[in-house]
C-alpha positions in Angstrom: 112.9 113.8 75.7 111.2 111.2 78.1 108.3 108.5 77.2 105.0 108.4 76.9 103.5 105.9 78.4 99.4 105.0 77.8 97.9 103.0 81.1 94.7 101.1 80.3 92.7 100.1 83.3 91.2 96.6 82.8 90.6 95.6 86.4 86.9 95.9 86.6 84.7 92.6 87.0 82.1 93.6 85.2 79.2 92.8 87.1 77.0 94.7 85.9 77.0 94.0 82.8 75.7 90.5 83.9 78.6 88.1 82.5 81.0 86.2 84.9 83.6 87.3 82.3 84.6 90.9 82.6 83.1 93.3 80.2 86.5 94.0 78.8 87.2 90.7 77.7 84.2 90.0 76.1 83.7 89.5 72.2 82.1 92.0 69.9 82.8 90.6 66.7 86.1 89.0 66.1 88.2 91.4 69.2 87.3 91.4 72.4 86.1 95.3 73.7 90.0 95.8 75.1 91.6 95.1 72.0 89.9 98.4 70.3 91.2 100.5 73.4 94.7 99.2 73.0 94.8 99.9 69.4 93.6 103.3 69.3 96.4 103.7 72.3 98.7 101.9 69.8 98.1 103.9 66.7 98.5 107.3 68.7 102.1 107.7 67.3 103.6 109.7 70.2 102.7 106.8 72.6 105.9 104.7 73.2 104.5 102.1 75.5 101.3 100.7 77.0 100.8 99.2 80.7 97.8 97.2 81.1 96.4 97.0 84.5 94.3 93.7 85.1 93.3 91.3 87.8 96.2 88.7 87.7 93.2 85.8 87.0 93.4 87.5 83.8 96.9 88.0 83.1 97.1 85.3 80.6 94.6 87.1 78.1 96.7 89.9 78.5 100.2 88.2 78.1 98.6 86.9 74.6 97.5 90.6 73.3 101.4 91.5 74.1 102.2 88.9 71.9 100.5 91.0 69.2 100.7 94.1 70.5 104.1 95.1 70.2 103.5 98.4 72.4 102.5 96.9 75.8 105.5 96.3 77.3 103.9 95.8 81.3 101.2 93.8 82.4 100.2 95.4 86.4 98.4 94.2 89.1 95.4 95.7 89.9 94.0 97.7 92.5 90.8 97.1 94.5 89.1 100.5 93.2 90.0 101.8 89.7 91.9 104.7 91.9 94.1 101.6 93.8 94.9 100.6 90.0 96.1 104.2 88.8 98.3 103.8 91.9 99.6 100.3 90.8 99.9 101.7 87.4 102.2 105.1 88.5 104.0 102.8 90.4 105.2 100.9 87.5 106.6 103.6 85.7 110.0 103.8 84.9 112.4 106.7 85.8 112.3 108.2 82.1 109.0 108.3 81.6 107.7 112.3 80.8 104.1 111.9 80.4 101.1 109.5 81.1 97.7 108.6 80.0 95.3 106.7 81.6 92.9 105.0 80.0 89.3 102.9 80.8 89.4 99.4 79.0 85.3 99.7 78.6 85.7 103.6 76.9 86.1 101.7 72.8 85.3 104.8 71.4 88.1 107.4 72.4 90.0 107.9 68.8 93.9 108.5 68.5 93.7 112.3 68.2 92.0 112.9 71.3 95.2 111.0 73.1 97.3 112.7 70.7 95.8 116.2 71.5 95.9 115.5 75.3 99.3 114.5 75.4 100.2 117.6 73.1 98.4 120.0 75.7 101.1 118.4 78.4 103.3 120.7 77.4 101.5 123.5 78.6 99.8 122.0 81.5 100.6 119.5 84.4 97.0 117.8 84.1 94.8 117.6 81.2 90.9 116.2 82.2 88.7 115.2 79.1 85.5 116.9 79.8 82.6 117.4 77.8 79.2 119.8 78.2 76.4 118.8 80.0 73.3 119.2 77.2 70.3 118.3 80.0 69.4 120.6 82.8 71.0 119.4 86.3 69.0 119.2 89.8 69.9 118.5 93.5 67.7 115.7 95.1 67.0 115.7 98.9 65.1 112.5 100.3 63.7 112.2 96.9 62.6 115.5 95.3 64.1 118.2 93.4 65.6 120.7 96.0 67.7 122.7 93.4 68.3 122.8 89.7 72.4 123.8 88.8 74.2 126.2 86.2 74.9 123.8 84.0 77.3 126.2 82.3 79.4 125.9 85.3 79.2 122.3 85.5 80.9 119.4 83.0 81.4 115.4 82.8 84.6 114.6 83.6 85.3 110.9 81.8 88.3 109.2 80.8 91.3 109.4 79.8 93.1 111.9 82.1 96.9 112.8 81.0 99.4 113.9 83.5 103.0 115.1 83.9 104.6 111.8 85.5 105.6 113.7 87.7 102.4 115.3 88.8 101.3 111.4 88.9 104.0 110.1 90.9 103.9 112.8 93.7 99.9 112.5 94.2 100.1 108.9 95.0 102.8 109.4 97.4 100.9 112.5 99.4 97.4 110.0 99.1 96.5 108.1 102.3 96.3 104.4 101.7 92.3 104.6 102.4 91.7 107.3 100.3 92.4 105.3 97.2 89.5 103.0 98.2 87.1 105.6 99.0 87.3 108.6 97.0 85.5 109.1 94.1 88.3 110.2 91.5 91.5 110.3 91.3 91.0 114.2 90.3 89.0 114.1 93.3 92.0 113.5 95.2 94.2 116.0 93.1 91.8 118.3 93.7 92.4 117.9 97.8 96.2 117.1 98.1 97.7 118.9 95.6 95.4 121.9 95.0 98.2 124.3 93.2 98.3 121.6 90.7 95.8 123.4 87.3 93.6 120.6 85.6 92.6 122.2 82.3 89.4 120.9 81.1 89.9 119.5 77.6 86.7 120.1 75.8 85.4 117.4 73.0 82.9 116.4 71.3 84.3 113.0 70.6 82.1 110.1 71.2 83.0 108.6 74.8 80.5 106.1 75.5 81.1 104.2 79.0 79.9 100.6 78.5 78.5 99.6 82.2 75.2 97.7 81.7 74.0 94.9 79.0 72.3 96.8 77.4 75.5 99.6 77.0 77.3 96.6 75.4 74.3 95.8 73.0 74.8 99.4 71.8 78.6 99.4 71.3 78.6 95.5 69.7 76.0 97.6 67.2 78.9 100.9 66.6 81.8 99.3 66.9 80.6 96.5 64.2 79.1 99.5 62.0 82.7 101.0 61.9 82.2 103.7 64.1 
């Protein structure tokens, strides 16, 4: 049986939450917000190893959490779009490795058994997309005014993590145009175009899975995460 391998992203700059740090590197209490990604990818038991994918200005934070973390065993360059970084990341992987998760560094919430039940549903599926319902109502806007309102029961938001086959992972970045990884939206976008045979199921949770993007975001999480949430 091959590895499992868990690839946190950690390249973003962060400037949007306002800091010339990156948001993932910043303290909320005594951890920086990484350090409560990698341990919830280090408790999930069937993960074997953990790549982080950073800017290399910041390879020396991460080279210290190794030191700790006895599960990340690769620290990757990163891309110049989250997508480039997947691609760093799949690069990276070694021959024996059977499936993958990939991971935002500014997702904190995502618990163990959501990795655990995503990986699990690999054996059934090549792709597994966590999704979640959409409890508004959803409208088109054209030049600044509601043109259409969507079935929303048609509709979901697709966040991270995504797990894959490796080899689903390692095929789609070789069939990907260079540019494409800098423009596209996703990289299920880009499943979605070049490998269409390729089924994503839609992994359906409820599980908290709160993107931290703005000051104010971070406010919030310093708030849960310090609660014990």
């Amino acid at each position: 049986m091959g590895k499992i391998v868990g690839i946190l992203l950690a390249g973003g700059k962060g400037e949007r939450v306002g800091s010339t740090v990156p948001k993932q590197f910043l303290y909320v209490g005594e951890k920086m917000l990484i350090e409560y990604s990698i341990e919830k990818l280090e408790n999930t038991k069937e993960i074997d190893e953990i790549y982080v994918v950073v800017d290399p200005r910041y390879r020396e934070i991460i080279e210290e959490l190794k030191s700790r973390h006895p599960k990340i065993t690769k620290i990757v360059n990163s891309g110049r779009t989250k997508n480039e970084s997947i691609k760093h990341g799949a690069l990276a992987l070694d021959g024996n490795v059977e499936k993958v998760i990939i991971h935002l560094a500014n997702r904190p919430f995502v618990h163990s058994y959501v990795f655990s039940k995503m990986i699990k549903l690999l054996d059934k599926y090549e792709v597994v997309s966590f999704c979640c319902r959409i409890p508004d109502y959803v409208v088109k806007v054209n030049k600044g005014f509601v043109s259409e309102v969507l079935n929303r029961k048609e509709l979901r938001l697709c966040k991270s993590p995504v797990a894959y086959r490796s080899e689903v992972l390692k095929t789609l970045i070789n069939v990907v145009p260079e540019s494409e990884f800098l423009t596209a939206e996703s990289d299920i976008e880009l499943l979605c175009k070049y490998l269409p045979d390729v089924k994503i199921y839609v992994y359906e949770s409820t599980c908290f899975n709160f993107k931290i993007t703005y000051k104010e975001d971070l406010k919030v999480a310093s708030l849960l995460l310090l609660s014990g949430f």
